[in-house]
ZATINU-998126 format. One record per residue (C-alpha): x negated, z negated, y negated. Coordinates in steps of 0.2 Angstrom, whole numbers, plus 5000, padded with zeros to 4 digits. Example, Ala and Ser with C-alpha at 12.3 -4.5 7.8 and 13.67 -1.06 7.14 Angstrom:
% residues 2
<<4938,4961,5022>>;
<<4932,4964,5005>>;
% end
This chain:
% residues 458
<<5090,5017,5167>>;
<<5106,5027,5173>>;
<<5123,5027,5168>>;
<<5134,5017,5182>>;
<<5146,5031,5189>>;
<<5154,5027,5207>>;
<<5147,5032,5221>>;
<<5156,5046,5231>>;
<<5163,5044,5250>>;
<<5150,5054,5263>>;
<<5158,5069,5272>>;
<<5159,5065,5292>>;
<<5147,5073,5302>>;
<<5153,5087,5314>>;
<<5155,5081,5332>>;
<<5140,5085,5345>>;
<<5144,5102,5353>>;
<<5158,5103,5367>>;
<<5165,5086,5364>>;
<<5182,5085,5354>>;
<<5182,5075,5338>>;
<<5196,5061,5343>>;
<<5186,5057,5358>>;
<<5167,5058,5347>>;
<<5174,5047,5334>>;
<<5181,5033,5345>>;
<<5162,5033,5352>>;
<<5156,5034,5336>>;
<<5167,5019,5331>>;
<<5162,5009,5346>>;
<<5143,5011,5344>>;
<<5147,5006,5325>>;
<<5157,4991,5331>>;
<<5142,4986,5342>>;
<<5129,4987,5330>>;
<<5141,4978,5315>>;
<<5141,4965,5331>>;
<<5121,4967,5332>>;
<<5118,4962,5313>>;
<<5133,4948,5311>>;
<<5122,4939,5325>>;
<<5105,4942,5318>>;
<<5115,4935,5302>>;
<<5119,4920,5310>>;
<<5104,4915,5320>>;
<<5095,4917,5304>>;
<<5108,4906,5292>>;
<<5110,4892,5309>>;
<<5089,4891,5307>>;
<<5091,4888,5289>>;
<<5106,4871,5291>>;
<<5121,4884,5283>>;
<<5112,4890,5269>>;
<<5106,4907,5263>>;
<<5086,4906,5254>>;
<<5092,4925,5247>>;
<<5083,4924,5229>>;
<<5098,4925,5215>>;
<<5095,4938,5203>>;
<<5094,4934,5184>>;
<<5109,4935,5174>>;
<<5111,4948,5163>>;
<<5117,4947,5144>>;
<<5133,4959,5142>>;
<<5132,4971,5125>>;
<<5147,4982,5122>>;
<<5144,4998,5111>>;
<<5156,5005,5100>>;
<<5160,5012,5084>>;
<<5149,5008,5075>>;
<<5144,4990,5080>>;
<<5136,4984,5092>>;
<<5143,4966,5099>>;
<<5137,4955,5097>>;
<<5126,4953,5085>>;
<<5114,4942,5090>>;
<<5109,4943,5108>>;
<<5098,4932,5120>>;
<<5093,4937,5135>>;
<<5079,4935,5147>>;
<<5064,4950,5154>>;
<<5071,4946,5174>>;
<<5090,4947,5167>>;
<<5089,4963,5157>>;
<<5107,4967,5145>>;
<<5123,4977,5155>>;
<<5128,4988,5143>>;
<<5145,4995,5143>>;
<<5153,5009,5130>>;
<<5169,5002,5123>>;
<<5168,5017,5111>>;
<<5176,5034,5109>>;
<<5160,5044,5108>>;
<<5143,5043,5116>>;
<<5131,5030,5111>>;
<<5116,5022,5118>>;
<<5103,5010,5116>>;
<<5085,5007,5113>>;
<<5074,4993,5106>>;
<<5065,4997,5091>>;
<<5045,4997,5092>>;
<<5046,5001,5111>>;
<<5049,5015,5123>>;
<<5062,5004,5130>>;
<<5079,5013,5128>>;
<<5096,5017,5141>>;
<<5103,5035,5143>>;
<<5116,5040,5135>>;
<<5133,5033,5141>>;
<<5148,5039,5137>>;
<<5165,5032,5134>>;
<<5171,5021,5146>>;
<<5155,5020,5154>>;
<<5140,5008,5157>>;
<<5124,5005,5161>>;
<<5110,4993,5164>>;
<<5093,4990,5153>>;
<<5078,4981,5160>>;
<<5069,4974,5149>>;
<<5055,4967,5163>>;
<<5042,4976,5150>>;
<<5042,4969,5134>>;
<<5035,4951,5129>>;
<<5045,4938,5125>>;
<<5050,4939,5105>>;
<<5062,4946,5094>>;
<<5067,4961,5093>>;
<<5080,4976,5085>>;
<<5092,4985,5095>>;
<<5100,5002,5089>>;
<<5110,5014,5094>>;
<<5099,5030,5093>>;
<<5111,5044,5089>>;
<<5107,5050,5072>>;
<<5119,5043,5060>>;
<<5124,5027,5072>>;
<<5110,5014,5067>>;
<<5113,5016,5049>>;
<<5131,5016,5049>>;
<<5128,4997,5059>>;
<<5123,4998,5075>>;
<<5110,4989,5076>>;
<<5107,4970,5083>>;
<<5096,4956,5085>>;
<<5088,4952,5102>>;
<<5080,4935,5106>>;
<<5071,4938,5123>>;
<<5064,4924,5133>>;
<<5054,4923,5150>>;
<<5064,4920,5164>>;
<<5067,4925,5180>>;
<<5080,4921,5194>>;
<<5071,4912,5209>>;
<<5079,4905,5224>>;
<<5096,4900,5222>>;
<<5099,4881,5224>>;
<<5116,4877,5234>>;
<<5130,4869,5226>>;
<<5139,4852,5233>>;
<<5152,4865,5242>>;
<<5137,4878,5249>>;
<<5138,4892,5235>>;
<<5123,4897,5226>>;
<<5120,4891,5210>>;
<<5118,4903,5196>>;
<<5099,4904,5192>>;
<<5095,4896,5174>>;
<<5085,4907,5162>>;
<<5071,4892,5157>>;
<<5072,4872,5163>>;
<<5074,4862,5151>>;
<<5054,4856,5153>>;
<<5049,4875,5149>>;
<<5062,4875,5134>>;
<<5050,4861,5127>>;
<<5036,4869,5130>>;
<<5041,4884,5123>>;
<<5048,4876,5107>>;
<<5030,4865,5106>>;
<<5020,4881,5107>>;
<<5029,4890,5093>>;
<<5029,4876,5079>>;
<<5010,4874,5086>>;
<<5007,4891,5081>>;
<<5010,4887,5064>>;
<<5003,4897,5053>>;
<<4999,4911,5064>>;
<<4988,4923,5056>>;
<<4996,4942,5053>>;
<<4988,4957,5042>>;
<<4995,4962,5028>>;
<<5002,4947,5013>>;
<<5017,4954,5002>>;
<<5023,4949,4986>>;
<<5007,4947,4979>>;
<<5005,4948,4958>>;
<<4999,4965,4952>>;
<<4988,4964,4935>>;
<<4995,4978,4922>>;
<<4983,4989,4916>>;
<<4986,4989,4897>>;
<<4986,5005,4889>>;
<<4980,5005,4870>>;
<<4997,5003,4861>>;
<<5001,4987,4874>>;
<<5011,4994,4885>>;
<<5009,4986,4903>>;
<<5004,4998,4914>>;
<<5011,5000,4933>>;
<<5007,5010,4949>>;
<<5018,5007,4963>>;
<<5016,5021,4977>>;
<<5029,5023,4993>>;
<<5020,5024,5009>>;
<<5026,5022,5027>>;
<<5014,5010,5036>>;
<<5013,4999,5053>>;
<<5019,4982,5047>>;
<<5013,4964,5054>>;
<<5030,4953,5055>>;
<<5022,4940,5067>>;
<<5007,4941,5079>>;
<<5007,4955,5088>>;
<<5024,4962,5083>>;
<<5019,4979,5074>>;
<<5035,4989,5064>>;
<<5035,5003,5053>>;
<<5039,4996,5038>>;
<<5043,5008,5022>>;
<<5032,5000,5008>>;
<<5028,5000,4989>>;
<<5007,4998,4990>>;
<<5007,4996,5008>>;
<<5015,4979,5009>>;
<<5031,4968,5012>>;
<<5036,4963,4998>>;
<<5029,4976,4988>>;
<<5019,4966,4975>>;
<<5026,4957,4962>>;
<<5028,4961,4943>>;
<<5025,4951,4930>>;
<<5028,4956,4910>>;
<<5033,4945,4896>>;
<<5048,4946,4885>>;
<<5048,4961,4872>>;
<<5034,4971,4883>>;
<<5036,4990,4885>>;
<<5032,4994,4904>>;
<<5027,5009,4911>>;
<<5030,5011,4930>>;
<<5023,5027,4938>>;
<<5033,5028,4956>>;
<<5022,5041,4969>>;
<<5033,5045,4984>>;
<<5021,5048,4998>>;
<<5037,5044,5010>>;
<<5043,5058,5023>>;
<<5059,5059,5009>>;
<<5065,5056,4994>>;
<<5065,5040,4986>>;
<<5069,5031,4967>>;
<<5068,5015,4960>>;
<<5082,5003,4953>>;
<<5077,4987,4944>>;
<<5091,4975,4951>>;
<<5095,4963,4936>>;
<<5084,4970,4919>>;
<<5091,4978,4908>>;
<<5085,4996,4905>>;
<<5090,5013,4897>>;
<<5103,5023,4908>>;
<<5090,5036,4911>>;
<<5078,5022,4919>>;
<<5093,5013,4932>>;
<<5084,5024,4947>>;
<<5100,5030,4954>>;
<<5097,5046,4962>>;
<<5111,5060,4957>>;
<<5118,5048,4943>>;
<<5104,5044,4930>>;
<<5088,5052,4940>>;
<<5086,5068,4950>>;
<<5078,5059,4969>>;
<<5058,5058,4968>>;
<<5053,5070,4983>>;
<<5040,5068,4994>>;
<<5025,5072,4985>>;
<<5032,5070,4969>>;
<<5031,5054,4955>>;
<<5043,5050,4942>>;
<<5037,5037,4926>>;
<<5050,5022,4920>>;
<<5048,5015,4903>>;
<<5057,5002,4895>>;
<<5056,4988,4886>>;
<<5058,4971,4896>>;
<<5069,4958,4890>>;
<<5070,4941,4896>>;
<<5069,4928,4904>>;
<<5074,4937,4917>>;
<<5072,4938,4937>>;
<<5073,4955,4945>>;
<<5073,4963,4961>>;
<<5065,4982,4960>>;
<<5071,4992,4976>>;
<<5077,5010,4982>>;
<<5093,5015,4977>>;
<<5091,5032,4987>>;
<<5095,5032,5007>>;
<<5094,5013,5003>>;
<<5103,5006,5017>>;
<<5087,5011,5028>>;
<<5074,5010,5015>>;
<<5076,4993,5008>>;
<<5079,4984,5025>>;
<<5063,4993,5028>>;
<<5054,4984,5016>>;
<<5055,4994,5000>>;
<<5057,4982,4988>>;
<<5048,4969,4977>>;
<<5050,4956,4963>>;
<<5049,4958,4945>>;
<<5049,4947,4934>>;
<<5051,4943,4913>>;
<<5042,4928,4906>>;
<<5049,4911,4913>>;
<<5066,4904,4915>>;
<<5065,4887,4903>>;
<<5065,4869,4914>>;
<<5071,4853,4908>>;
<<5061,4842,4897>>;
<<5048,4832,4905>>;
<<5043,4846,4917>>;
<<5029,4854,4920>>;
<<5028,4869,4934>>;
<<5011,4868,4944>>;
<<5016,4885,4954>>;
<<5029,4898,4954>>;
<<5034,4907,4972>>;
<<5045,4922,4976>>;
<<5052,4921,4991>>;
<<5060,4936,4996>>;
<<5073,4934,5010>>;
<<5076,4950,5024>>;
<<5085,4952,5037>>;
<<5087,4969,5046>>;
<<5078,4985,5047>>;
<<5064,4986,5055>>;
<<5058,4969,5045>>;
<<5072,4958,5054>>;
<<5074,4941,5048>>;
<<5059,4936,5038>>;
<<5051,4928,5023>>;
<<5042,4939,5011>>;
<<5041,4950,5024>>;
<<5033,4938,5039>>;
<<5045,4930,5055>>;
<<5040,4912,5058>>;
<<5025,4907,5064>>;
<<5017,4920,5052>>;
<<5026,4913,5036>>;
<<5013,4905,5024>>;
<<5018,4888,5020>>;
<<5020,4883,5000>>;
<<5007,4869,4997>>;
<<5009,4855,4985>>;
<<5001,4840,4979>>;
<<5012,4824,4975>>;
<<5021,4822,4961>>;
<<5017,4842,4956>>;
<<5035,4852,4950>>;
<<5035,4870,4961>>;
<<5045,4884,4956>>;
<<5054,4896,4968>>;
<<5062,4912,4965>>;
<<5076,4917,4981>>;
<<5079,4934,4982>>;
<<5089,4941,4993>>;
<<5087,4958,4998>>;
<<5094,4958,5015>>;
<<5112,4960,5021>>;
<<5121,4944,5024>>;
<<5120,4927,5015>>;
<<5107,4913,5019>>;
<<5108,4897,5015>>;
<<5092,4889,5011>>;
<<5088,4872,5015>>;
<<5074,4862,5012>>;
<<5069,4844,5023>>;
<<5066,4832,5015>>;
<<5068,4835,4998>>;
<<5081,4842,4984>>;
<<5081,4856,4975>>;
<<5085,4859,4957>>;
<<5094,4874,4951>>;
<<5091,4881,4933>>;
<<5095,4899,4935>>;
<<5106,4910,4944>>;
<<5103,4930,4942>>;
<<5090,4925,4929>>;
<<5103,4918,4917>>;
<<5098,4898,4913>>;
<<5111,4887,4918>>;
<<5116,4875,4906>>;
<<5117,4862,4916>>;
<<5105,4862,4931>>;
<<5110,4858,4947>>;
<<5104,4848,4963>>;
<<5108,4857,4978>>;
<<5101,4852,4996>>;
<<5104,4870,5001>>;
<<5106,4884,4992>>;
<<5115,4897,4996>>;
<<5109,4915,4993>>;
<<5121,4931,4995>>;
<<5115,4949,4996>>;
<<5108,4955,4978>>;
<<5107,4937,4972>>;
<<5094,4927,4965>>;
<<5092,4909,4962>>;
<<5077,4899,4950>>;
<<5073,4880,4959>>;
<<5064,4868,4956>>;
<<5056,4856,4968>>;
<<5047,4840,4964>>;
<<5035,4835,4978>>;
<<5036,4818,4979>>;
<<5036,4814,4997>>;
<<5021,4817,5007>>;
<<5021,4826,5023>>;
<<5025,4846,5031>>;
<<5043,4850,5029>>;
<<5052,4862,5037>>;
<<5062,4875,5025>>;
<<5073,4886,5035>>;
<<5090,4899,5033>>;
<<5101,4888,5039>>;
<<5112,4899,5048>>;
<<5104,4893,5064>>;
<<5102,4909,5074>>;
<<5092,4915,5059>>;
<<5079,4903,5063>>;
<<5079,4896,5080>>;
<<5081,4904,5098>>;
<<5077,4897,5116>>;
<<5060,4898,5114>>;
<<5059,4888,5097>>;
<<5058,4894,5080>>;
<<5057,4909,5074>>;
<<5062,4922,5058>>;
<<5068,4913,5044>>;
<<5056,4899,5044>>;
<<5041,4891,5033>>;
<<5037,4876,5026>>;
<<5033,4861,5011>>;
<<5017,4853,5012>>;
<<5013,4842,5001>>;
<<4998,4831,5001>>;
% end
C-alpha cells in the first residue's frame, strides 16, 4: 500500500516541428473534443442497451481508522477482506499500521496524510492492529479488528437510478455465519492454560515451584497462532495451589529475550519478595533465575504476573493464578469443582478466557444440583462484566477477603487487577452461554467470538 499524495499536472508536449503552438493546440483541442464525443456515445449506446442503468460492480466499502497520538480510533473495528480500512494520520508524527500475526501492514504515513490497506489476504477472524513504530503500540496504539468475508458485487439501483451501496454479508449469510460459529463449539486448540501444578515438597515441607518464562506460538482459536510470552509454555501459566501457613519456594528461570520478575498480586509477602524490578528486586535477565520464598497466608486469591516491561508482558500472557487454601461458603454447601477463569484482553492474546477466543474456550461441566466455584481474574486492561444465562451467581469473596454477607449478582463485574469467588448452583439443565457482556467483547458479524464459554449441566 502507498500513501495517497495528489497526483501532479503533466507538462504539455511541445508542438510538432514548424507549426506554431496557438494553432497545434486548437487542433489538439479539437481532436480531444472529437474523441471526448467518441466515448460519451459509446457511453450512451451501452447505458440505452442496459434500460438507464450502469451493471459497473460497486466496490466494497472501506472501514475508516484514523492514527494519532497514541490511539488508534476506534477501538474496535469491523471490516470486511473486499473493503479493506482507509487510514488517515490525524497525528503530529509518522505512524503506520500493521496487523499482528501477518505480513499485512501500510507504509508509513505521515501527518496529514493517508492511505489504504487491503486486507483481501487474511481469513476472516479477529485480529490486533498496531502502530509499528517502536514505542507506539505500547504507549496504546493498538486495536481490535473483526474481519468478515465480503465483497462488493454489482451494485443494485435505487427507486431514483443510483447505485446502492454494496452490503458486507446478507442477512442469510449473517445466519449462516453465526450457526457455523456456535457449531464449532468447542473447537479443539493446542496448548490448555491454567492447569494445577503439583509442588514438589522438599524435606522441611516447603512447597516447592518451578515456573520458567518462555516465548512460544500460542493457539487463541483454531488456526489463529500468536507469540504469546509464557510461564511453562501456557496461557494462563499454571495455577498454584498451597494451603494456609505453607512456606513456598518459587524458582523463576527467565528464558525470555529480556528481563523479567514476578509479583504476587494479592498475598502477602516480605518486601524483598513483591517482584518489582528496581524497587525490591534487581530484573531477572535473560538467562538468569531468581528464588521467592515466603510463607503463604490465607484464604487468599492471587494473581502472579510480570511487573517488569508489564504492559507488554502480561497482555502477552505472562501471568497465572495462585491460590491459598479455600475461601469459606455458606452452611449447607458443598463445592463439587473449583475453576479459575482468567479474563484477557489485549496483547497478542486479545479478548480471551484462560487464554482461548471462543469457540476454543472449554465449557465448565456440571451435574444437577452440584455447587461450582469460580475464581474471575482479571488480568486484562478494561473491566468485563460477567454474565451467566440462566442461572445466578453467588458472591463470597472479593480480592480473596470473605464477604460477610454473600451476594447474588446476575453479572459480575470485574475491573483490571480484581478478583471475584462465585458460587453457582446447577440446578437447571441445559448449555448456557456465559459471556463479557460488553457485547463487542463477544460477538461480531460473523457470530461469537473472544469472551465466550459455557455452563453445561446435565
Amino acid at each position: 500500500m502507498s500513501v495517497t499524495t495528489e497526483t501532479p499536472t503533466a507538462d504539455l508536449p511541445e508542438p510538432p516541428d514548424g507549426g506554431g503552438r496557438n494553432d497545434w493546440l486548437i487542433g489538439a483541442g479539437l481532436l480531444g473534443i472529437t474523441l471526448f464525443a467518441f466515448v460519451a456515445l459509446i457511453a450512451a449506446v451501452v447505458v440505452g442497451r442496459n434500460g438507464g442503468s450502469s451493471n459497473v460492480a460497486a466496490a466494497a466499502p472501506a472501514a475508516s481508522v484514523s492514527l494519532s497520538e497514541f490511539a488508534i480510533s476506534p477501538e474496535m473495528i469491523s471490516a470486511t477482506t473486499a473493503g479493506g480500512l482507509d487510514i488517515s494520520n490525524a497525528g503530529n508524527v509518522a505512524h503506520d499500521l500493521a496487523v499482528q500475526g501477518t505480513d499485512v501492514a501500510s507504509a508509513t504515513i505521515e501527518p496529514g496524510q493517508s492511505g489504504h490497506l487491503d486486507l483481501s489476504s487474511l481469513d476472516p477472524g479477529t485480529y490486533t492492529l498496531y502502530c509499528q513504530i517502536s514505542g507506539h503500540a505500547d504507549a496504546g496504539m493498538k486495536a481490535m479488528l473483526h474481519l468478515s468475508a465480503g465483497s462488493g458485487g454489482a451494485a443494485t439501483p435505487s427507486a431514483g437510478g443510483a447505485a446502492a451501496a454494496a452490503q458486507p454479508m446478507t442477512a442469510e449469510e449473517m445466519d449462516a455465519a453465526m450457526k457455523a460459529s456456535i457449531g464449532a463449539f468447542p473447537a479443539a486448540t493446542k496448548g490448555l492454560g491454567a492447569q494445577t501444578l503439583d509442588a514438589t515438597v522438599l524435606p522441611d515441607g516447603t512447597k516447592h515451584f518451578d515456573l520458567t518464562a518462555q516465548v512460544v506460538q500460542w493457539e487463541v482459536s483454531p488456526g489463529k497462532m500468536v507469540e504469546a510470552w509464557t510461564y511453562n509454555g501456557t496461557v494462563p501459566g499454571p495455577t498454584l495451589s498451597v494451603d494456609d501457613g505453607d512456606t513456598v519456594e518459587i524458582v523463576l528461570h527467565n528464558q525470555l529475550p529480556e528481563s523479567t520478575s514476578i509479583h504476587f498480586h494479592g498475598l502477602q509477602t516480605p518486601n524483598a519478595m513483591d517482584g518489582t524490578t528496581d524497587v525490591t528486586q534487581d530484573p531477572v535477565k535473560p538467562g538468569d533465575s531468581f528464588t521467592y520464598r515466603f510463607v503463604a497466608h490465607g484464604p487468599a486469591v492471587g494473581m502472579y504476573h510480570s511487573h517488569h516491561d508489564a504492559v507488554k508482558q502480561v497482555p502477552n500472557g505472562l501471568a497465572g493464578a495462585i491460590l491459598v487454601g479455600h475461601e469459606p461458603v455458606p452452611a449447607g454447601v458443598v463445592v463439587a469443582q473449583r475453576q479459575v477463569m482468567i479474563l484477557d484482553d489485549s496483547g497478542t492474546i486479545g479478548y480471551a478466557l484462560n487464554g482461548k477466543s471462543f469457540p476454543a474456550t472449554t465449557p465448565i461441566v456440571a451435574k444437577m444440583g452440584e455447587w461450582v466455584e469460580v475464581q474471575y481474574m482479571n488480568e486484562g486492561t478494561q473491566i468485563h462484566p460477567m454474565h451467566l444465562h440462566g442461572m445466578p451467581q453467588v458472591v463470597i469473596a472479593k480480592d480473596g477477603f470473605p464477604l460477610a454477607t454473600p451476594s447474588t449478582e446476575d453479572t459480575v463485574t470485574v475491573a483490571p487487577g480484581e478478583r471475584y469467588t462465585v458460587l453457582i448452583h446447577a440446578t437447571e439443565p441445559g448449555t448456557w452461554v456465559w459471556h463479557c457482556h460488553i457485547l463487542t467483547h463477544a460477538e461480531n458479524d460473523d457470530g461469537m467470538f473472544g469472551m465466550v464459554t459455557a455452563l453445561v449441566v446435565s
